[in-house]
DRENZA-933387 format. One line per 4 residues: number of its first residue (from 1); for each residue x, y, z of C-alpha. Coordinates in steps of 0.02 Angstrom, whole numbers, plus 32768, in hexadecimal, padded with zeros to 4 digits. Example, Ala and Ser with C-alpha at 12.3 -4.5 7.8 and 13.67 -1.06 7.14 Angstrom:
BEGIN
1) 8267,7F1F,8186  82AC,7FCB,8165
//
This chain:
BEGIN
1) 65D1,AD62,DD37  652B,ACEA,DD00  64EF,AD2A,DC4A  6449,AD7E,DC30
5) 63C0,ACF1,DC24  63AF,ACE8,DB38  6316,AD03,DAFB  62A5,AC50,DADB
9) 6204,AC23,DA7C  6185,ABD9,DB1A  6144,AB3A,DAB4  6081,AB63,DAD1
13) 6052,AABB,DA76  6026,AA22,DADD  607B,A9B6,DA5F  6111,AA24,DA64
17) 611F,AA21,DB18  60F9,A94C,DB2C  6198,A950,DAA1  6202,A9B0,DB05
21) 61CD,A94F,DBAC  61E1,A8A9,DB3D  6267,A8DF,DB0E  62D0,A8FF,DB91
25) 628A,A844,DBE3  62DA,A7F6,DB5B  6385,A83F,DB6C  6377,A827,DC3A
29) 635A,A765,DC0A  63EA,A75C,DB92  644B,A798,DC20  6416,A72D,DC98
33) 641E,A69A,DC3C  64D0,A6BF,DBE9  650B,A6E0,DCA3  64B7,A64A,DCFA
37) 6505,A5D0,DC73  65B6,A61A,DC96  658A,A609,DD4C  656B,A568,DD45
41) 65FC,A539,DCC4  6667,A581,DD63  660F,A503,DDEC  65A8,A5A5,DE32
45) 64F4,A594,DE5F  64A6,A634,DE22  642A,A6A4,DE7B  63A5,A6E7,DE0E
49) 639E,A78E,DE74  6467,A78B,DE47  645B,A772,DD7F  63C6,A7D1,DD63
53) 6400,A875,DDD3  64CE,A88C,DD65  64FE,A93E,DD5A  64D3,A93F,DC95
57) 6418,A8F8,DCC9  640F,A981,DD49  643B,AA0B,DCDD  63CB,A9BE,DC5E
61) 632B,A9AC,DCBA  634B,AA65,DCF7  6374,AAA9,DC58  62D8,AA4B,DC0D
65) 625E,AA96,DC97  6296,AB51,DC91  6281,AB3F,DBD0  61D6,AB11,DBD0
69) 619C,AB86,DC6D  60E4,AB90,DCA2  60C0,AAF1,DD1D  615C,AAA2,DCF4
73) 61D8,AB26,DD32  6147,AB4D,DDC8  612F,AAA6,DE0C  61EE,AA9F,DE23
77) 61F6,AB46,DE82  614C,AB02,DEE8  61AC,AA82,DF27  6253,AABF,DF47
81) 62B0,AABD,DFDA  62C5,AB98,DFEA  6215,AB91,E008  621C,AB19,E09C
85) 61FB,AA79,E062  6251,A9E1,E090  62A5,A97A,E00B  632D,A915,DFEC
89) 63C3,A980,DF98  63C4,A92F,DF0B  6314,A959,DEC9  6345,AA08,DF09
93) 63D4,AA19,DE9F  6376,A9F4,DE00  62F1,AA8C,DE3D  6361,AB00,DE82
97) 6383,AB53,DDD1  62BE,AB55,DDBE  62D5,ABF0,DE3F  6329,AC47,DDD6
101) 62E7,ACD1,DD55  62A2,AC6A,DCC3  62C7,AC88,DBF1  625B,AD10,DBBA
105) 61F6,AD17,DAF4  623E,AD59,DA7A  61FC,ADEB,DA2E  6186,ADA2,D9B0
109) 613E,AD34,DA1C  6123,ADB2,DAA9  60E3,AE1A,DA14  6045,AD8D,D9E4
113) 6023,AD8E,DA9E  5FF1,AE3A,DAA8  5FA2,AE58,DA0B  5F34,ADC5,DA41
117) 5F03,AE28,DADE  5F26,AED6,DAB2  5EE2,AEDE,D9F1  5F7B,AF18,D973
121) 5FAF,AFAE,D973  5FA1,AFB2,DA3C  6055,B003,DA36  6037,B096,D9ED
125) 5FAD,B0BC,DA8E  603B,B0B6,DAEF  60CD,B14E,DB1E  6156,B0A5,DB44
129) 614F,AFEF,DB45  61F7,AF88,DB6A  61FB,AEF1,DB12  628C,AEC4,DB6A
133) 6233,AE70,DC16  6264,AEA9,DCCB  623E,AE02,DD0B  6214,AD52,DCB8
137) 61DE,ACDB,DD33  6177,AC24,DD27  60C4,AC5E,DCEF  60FE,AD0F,DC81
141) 616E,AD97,DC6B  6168,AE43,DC9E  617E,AEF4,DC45  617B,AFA6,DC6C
145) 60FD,B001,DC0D  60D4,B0C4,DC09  6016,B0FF,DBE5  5FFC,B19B,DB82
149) 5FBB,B1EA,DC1F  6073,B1D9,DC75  603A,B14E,DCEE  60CD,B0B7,DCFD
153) 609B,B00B,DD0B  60E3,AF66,DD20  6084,AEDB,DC9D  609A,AE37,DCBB
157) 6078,ADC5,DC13  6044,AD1A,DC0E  60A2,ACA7,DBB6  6048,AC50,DB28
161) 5FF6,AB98,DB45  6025,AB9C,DBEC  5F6F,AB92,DC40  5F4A,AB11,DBD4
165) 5FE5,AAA5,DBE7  5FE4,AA9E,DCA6  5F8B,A9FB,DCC9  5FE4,A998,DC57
169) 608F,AA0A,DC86  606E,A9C5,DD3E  6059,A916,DD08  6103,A90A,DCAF
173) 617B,A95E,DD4E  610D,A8E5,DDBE  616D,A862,DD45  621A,A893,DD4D
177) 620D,A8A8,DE04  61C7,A7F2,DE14  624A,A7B5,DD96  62E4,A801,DE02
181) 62A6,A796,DE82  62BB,A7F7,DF0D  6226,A7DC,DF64  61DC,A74E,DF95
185) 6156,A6ED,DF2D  60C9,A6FA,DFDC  60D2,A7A2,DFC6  602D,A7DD,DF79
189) 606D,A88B,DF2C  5FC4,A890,DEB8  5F59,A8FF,DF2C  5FF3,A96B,DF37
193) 5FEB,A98D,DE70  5F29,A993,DE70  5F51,AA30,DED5  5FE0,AA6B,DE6D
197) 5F74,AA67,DDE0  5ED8,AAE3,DE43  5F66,AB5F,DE79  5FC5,AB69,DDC5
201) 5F1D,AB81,DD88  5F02,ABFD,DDFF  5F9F,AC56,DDE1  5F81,AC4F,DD1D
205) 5EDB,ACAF,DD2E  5F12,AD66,DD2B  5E54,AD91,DD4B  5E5E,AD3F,DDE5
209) 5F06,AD78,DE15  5ECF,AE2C,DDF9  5E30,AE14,DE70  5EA7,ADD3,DEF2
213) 5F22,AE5A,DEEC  5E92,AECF,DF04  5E56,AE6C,DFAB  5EFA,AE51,DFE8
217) 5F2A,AF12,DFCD  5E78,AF3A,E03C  5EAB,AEAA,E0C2  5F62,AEEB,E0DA
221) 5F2C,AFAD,E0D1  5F6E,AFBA,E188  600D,AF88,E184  6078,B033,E15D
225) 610D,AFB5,E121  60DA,AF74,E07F  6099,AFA5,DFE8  602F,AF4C,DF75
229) 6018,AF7C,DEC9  5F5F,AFBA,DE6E  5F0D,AF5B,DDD7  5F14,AFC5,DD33
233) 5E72,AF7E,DCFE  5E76,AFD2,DC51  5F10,AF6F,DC13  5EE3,AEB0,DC77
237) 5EB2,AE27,DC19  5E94,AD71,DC41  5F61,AD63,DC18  5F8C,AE18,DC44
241) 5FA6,AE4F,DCD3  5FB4,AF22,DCE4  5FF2,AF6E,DD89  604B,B013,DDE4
245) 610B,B001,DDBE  6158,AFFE,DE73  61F6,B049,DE66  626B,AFC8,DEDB
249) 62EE,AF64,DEF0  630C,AEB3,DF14  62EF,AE77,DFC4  63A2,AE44,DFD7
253) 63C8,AF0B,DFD4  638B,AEFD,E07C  641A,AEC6,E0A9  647D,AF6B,E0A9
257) 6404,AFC9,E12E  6419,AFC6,E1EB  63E1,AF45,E25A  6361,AF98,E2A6
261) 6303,AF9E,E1F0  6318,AF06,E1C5  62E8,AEBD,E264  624F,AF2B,E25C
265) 6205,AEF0,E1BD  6235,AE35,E1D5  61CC,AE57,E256  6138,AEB2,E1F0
269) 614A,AE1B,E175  612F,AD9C,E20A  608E,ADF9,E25A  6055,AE0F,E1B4
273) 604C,AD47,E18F  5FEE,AD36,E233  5F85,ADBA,E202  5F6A,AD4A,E161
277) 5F34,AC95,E1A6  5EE5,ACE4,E245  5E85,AD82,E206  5E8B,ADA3,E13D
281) 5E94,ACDC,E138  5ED9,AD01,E074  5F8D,ACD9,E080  5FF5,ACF7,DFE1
285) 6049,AC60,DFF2  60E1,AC71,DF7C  617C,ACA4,DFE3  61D3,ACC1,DF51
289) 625E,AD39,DF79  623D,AD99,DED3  61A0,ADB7,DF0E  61DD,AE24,DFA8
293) 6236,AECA,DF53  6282,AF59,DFD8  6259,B016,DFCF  62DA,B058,E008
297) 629D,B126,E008  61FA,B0FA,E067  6251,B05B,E0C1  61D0,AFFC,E096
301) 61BA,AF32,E04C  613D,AF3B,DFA5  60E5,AE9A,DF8D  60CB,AE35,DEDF
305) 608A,AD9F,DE9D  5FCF,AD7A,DEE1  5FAF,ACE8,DE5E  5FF4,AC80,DEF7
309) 5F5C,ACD3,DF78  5F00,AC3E,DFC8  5E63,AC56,E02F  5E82,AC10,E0DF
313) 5DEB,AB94,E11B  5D98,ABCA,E1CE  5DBE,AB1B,E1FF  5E8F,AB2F,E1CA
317) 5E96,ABD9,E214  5E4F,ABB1,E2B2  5EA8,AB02,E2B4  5F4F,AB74,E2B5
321) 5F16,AC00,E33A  5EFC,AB73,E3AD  5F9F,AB19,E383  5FED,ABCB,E385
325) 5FAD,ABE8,E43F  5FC5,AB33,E47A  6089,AB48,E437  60B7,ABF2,E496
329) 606E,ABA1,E533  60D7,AB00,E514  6029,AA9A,E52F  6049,AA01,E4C7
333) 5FB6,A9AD,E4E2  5F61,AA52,E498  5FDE,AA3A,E3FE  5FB2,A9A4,E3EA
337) 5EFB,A9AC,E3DC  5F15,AA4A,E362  5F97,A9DF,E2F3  5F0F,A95C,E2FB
341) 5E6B,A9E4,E2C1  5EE1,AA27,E22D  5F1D,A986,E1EE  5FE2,A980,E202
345) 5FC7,A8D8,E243  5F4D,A850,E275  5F11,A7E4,E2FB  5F55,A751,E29A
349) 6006,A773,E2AB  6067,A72D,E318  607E,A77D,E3C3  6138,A7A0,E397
353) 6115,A803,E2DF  6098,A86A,E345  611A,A88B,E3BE  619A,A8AF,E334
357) 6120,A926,E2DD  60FE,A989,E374  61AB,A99E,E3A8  61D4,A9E8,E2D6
361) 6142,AA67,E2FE  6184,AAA2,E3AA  6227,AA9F,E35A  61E1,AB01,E2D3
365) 619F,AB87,E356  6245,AB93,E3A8  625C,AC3E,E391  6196,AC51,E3F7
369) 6212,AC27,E48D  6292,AC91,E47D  629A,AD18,E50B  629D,ADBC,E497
373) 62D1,ADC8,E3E8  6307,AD18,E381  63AA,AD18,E32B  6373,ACD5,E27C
377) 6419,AD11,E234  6494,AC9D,E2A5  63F8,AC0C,E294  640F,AB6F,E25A
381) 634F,AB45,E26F  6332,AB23,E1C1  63AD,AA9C,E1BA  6381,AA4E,E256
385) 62CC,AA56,E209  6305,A9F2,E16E  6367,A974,E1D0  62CD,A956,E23D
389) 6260,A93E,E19A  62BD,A8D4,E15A  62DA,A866,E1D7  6221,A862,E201
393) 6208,A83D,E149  627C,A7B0,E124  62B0,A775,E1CF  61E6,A76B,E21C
397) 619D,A759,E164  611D,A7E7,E18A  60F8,A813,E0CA  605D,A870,E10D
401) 600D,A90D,E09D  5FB8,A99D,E129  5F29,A9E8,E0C3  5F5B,AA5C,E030
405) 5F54,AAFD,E095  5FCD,AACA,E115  603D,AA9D,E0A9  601E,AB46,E06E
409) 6033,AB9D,E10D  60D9,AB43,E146  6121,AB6F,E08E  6102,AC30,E093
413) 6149,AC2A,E156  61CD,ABC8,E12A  61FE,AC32,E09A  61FA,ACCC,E12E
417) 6269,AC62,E18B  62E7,AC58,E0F7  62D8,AD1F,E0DA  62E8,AD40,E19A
421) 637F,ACEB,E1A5  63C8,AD27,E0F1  63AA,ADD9,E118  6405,ADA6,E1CC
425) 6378,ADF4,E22E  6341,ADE9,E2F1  628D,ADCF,E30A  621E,ADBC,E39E
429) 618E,AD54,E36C  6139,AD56,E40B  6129,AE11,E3F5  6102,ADF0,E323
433) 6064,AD68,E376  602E,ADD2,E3FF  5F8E,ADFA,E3BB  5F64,AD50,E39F
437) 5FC3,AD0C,E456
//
């Protein structure tokens, strides 16, 4: 049985977090060079990838990031490979424990948070406040709260320095992942953390997030299947965020219902994304699985988390209606010309990575061909998806980065790939597109 994450100060200093960072770069080198020399002493020719990714690095890197949240701990899940993205397995194994729940504040320090937003004394204006959070994840923690009026909400609580620490946050994982070596030195990954650092910023703005739960919750009134929660205006802050409770479990507790439900709202989640880059075009583009929770009285999905929402460009969301279209028909030319508008590739590559990216995205659309529903469950897509990456990667050297919100869009359906196939669901996607085929 895994213990109950302890209780950790969030260092909200820059200094204290460059220590920590520095820190842990000086033990990785110690390593590396104490295991290269004994390499060598043995005849071996080390690899750097090899020294600098040992179990005891891995573990401390990990450790290291989930202690200091915020960017650090986000950045890892950004890039994981749950979400969709294609990395070696190596720099997956250092982020996969950045998926998991992070350390929460200890009392005191939760305590100066909210007295800085709240004024002291805010407890006694409330009937029940658990200090004991129902969630900790990257950017803050979450606790139940009871007004005096009776009404339950969920409030979600910054932790401290973490706004201000996420540039400099970003810089120093960008360094560990260029020290493991894993990818290669052509790659230009710094318009990739340019972005990283607009969306963390994004997501640590609790103003903004409120404003896009709001529109999202008007975009998606429709769709009977999910629930999004309301903004408690009267308890938000810049770094608190007040909202309905939604009384639900964890989307893995879909699970235990009959096919026919869970095929159903797999379904509801797919023609809601399509509903996202095509019509709403604001996607919340974190597939998070915590961010999915199952109801099951009403049968119903509730919907968290819209830090992550992303405005879709005109240009984008077009770009993929036409790619959408051009795919069900099997018109490659039309793919191609769509692939082209968006930006997944160029003119300048060579005829053969053009060829290779267009046969990933009709591979990625295999399920468009299926006659009736797609078996996600019995799928082995996603791996065939990573092998294809990969190879396209380090086999055809195509380090190319698609504009920001593709990469976007192929992370939140990617991450509904992963759920389809973990909740072992059926699902026709013609019939989830059809309003857009």
């Amino acid at each position: 049985m895994s213990q109950p994450p302890k209780n950790k100060p969030v260092p909200s200093s820059r200094i204290a977090r460059l220590s920590r960072i520095g820190s842990l770069a000086t033990k990785i080198a110690g390593s590396v060079i104490s295991n290269g020399t004994t390499k060598l002493l043995s005849g071996q020719r080390p690899v750097l990838s090899d020294l600098v990714l040992t179990p005891k690095n891995i573990q401390r890197i990990t450790d290291q990031l989930a202690s200091l949240r915020g960017a650090a701990m986000k950045l890892g899940q950004l890039i994981s490979m749950d979400s969709g993205e294609l990395l070696p397995p190596e720099l997956s194994a250092i982020l996969a424990r950045l998926r998991e729940d992070a350390d929460p504040m200890p009392k005191e320090q939760l305590q100066q948070v909210l007295d800085e937003a709240w004024g002291t004394g805010w407890f006694d204006t409330l009937l029940y406040f658990s200090y004991a959070p129902i969630a900790a994840a990257s950017i803050g923690q979450v606790h139940k709260v009871i007004t005096l009026q009776g009404e339950t909400l969920a409030v979600k609580v910054q932790y401290p320095g973490i706004g201000n620490s996420i540039d400099s946050d970003v810089d120093n994982v960008a360094s560990i992942i260029r020290l493991s070596g894993l990818l290669p030195g052509s790659f230009d990954i710094k318009p990739l953390l340019a972005e990283a650092k607009l969306q963390l910023h994004d997501e640590a703005n609790y103003v903004r997030e409120a404003d896009m739960m709001t529109r999202y919750q008007q975009a998606a009134a429709d769709f009977e299947s999910f629930v999004v929660p309301e903004v408690y205006a009267a308890l938000s802050t810049p770094n608190v965020l007040a909202m309905t409770h939604i009384i639900s479990s964890p989307i893995e507790a879909l699970s235990e219902q009959p096919q026919t439900v869970r095929n159903h709202l797999m379904t509801e989640l797919f023609r809601l994304f399509f509903d996202e880059v095509f019509a709403f075009q604001l996607i919340q583009s974190d597939p998070n699985m915590a961010n999915y929770r199952y109801m099951p009285d009403s049968q119903q999905i509730a919907l968290l988390d819209f830090g992550a929402c992303r405005e879709i460009p005109a240009a984008i969301s077009n770009g993929y209606l036409q790619l959408l279209r051009s795919m069900a028909e099997e018109d490659m030319p039309g793919v191609a010309e769509a692939a082209l508008d968006i930006g997944l590739m160029q003119a300048s590559h060579t005829e053969e990575q053009q060829a290779s990216v267009l046969a990933m995205g009709r591979l990625a659309c295999e399920a468009l061909y299926c006659d009736g529903a797609y078996d996600f469950g019995n799928s082995d897509l996603l791996g065939r998806l990573q092998s294809a990456g990969m190879a396209l990667s380090f086999e055809q050297d195509f380090w190319h980065v698609p504009p920001i919100d593709a990469v976007f869009i192929h992370r939140k359906l990617g991450g509904l790939y992963l759920l389809a196939k973990r909740l072992n669901t059926q699902v026709d996607l013609r019939e989830a597109a059809a309003k857009w085929l």
